[in-house]
Every structure is written in C-alpha cells, then in structure tokens.
C-alpha positions as CSV (number, residue, x, y, z in Angstrom):
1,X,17.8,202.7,-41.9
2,X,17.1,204.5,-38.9
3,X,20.2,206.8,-37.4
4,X,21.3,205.8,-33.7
5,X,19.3,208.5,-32.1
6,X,15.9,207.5,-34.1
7,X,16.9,203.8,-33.0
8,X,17.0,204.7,-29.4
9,X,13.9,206.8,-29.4
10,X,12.5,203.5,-31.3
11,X,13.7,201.3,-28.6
12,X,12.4,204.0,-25.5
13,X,8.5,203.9,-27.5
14,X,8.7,200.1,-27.3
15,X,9.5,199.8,-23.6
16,X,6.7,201.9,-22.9
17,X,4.4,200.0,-24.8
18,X,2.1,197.4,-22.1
19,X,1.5,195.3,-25.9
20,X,5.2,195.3,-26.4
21,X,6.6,193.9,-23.6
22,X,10.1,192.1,-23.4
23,X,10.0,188.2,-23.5
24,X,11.0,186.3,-20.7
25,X,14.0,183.6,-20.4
26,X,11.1,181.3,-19.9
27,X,9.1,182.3,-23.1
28,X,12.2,182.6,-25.4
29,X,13.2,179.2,-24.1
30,X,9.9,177.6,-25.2
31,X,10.1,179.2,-29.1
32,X,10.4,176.4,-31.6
33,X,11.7,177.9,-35.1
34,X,9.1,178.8,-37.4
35,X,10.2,176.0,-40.4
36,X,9.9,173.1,-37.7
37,X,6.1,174.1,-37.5
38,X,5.3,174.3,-40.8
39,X,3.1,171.9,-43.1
40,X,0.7,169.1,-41.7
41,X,1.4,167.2,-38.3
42,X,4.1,163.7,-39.1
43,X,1.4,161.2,-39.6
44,X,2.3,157.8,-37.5
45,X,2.1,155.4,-40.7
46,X,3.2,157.9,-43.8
47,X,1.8,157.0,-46.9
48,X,3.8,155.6,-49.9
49,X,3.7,157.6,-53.2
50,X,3.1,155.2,-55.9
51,X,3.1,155.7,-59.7
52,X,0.0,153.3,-60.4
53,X,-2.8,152.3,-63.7
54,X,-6.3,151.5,-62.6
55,X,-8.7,150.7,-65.8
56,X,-10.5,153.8,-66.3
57,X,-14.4,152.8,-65.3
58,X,-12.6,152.6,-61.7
59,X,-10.9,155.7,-61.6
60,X,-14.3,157.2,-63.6
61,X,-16.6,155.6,-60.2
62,X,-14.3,157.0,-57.8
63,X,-13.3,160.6,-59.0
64,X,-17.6,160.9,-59.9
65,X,-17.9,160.7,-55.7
66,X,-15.9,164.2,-55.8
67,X,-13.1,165.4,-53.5
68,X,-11.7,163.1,-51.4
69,X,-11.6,160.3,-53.9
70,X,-8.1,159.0,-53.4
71,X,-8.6,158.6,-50.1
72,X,-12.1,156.7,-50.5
73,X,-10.2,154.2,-53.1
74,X,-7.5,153.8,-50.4
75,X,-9.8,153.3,-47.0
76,X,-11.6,150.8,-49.9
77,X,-8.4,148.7,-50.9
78,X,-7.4,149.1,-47.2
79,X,-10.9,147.3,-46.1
80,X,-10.2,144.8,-48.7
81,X,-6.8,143.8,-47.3
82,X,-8.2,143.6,-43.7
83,X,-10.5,141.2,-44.7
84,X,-8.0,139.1,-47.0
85,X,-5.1,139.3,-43.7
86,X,-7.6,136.9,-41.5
C-alpha cells in the first residue's frame, strides 16, 4: 500500500499522462456495469431446455454432421412444425 506521499506523486504522474486522462460527466454517465454486459446478447424467443430420448440412429445421423448438430435437429423439427401449422 502506497504511503500518502507516493499516492500523491501517483496521482501527479497520472494527470500528466495525455493516455490517462480524467473521464468526463458525460462518459462516466454512459458506463454500464461490467456483469450487465456479460455472456451472449437476450435472444427475442429463448429456447426451452428440455430433458428428451430420441432412438439412437437419429441422434447417431445428426451428431455424424459434426458441430452444430443440435441446432440442425432443431431448425429440422422447427421446418416440420411449419409445415404441419398450415
């Protein structure tokens, strides 16, 4: 912990410093808090989490298409519903 003398000569380098210049009312009244940015963007129609059993040749066809899978099987069952909602 700096003493109060190394804090003010601290404080006196900073000012100084054209990189380290002093926000403005404006700027600190535009910060958002860091843990209301963080993770992915609130999708408009979340998805439910579901505890499901498929037969395994399914689940086998799908997961041999690689990564993205799930989301293959859902934009599939999606179409399917589509075309049933007519």
């Amino acid at each position: 912990m700096p003493t109060v003398e190394e804090d003010r000569k601290i404080v006196a380098a900073a000012k100084l410093d054209p990189d380290a210049k002093p926000l403005t009312k404006a700027q600190l009244a535009q910060m958002v808090p860091m843990k209301a940015l963080r993770g992915r963007p609130k999708l408009e129609n979340k998805k439910v989490l579901l505890s499901v059993r498929y037969s395994p040749n399914v689940v086998e066809f799908f997961k041999a298409m690689g990564e993205g899978w799930q989301s293959r099987m859902d934009r599939v069952l999606s179409e399917y519903v589509a075309r049933r909602a007519r």
